[in-house]
N, C-alpha and C positions, 0 to 999 in steps of 0.2 A: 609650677613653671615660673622662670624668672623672668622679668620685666621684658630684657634684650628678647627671649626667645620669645613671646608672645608677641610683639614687635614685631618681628620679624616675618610670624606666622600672618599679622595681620596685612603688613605691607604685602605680602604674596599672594589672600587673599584677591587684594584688591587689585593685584595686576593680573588675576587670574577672571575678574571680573571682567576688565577692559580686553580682554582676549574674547570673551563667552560672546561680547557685545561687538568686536570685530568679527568675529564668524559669521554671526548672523546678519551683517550686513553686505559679508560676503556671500551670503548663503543667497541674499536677497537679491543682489545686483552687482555682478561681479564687475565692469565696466558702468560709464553713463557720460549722457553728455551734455554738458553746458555752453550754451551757445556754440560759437566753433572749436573747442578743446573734448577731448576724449579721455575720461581719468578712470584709471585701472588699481583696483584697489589692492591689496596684499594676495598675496599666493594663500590659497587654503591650504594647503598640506604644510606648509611650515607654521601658519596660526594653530593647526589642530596637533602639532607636534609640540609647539611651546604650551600648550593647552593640558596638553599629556605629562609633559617634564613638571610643570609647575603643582598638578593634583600629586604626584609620586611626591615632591616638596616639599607640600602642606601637609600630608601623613606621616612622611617620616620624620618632620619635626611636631606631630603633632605625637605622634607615639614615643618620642625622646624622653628615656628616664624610664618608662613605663614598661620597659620590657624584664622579665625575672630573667634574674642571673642563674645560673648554675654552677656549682665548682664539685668537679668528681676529682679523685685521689685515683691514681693507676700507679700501682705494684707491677714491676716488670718481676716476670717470673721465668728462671732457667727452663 
C-alpha cells in the first residue's frame, strides 16, 4: 500500500473512532442538564449510519489492489 492510501485509511480509522465514542454517549444520555440549559446531543440513526458508511470505507480501501483480476477471451460463434 502506498503512503497516501494508508493515510487515508488511518484518518478514517480515526474518525470512525470519534463516531463509536459519540454513540455511546448517546447511547448513555440522549439529552441533560446544566443548570438552566437543556442540551440534546446528535441524532442516533445518522451517527450509526455515518458509523456504517465509514466501516464499508475502511474495507474497501483496505481490500484496494488485493483483489485477483480475471481476463477470459470470448469467441462469438455463428
Amino acid at each position: 500500500m502506498n503512503y497516501k492510501l494508508q493515510s487515508r485509511i488511518q484518518l478514517k480509522k480515526e474518525r470512525l473512532h470519534e463516531y463509536y465514542k459519540a454513540e455511546s454517549k448517546i447511547l448513555n444520555s440522549q439529552s441533560y442538564t446544566l443548570g438552566s440549559k437543556t442540551l440534546t446531543r446528535a441524532d442516533l440513526k445518522e451517527v450509526q449510519k455515518m458509523i456504517e458508511k465509514l466501516e464499508n470505507e475502511i474495507a474497501s480501501l483496505e481490500t484496494y489492489g488485493n483483489k485477483k483480476r480475471r481476463v477470459r477471451r470470448v469467441i462469438p460463434m455463428d
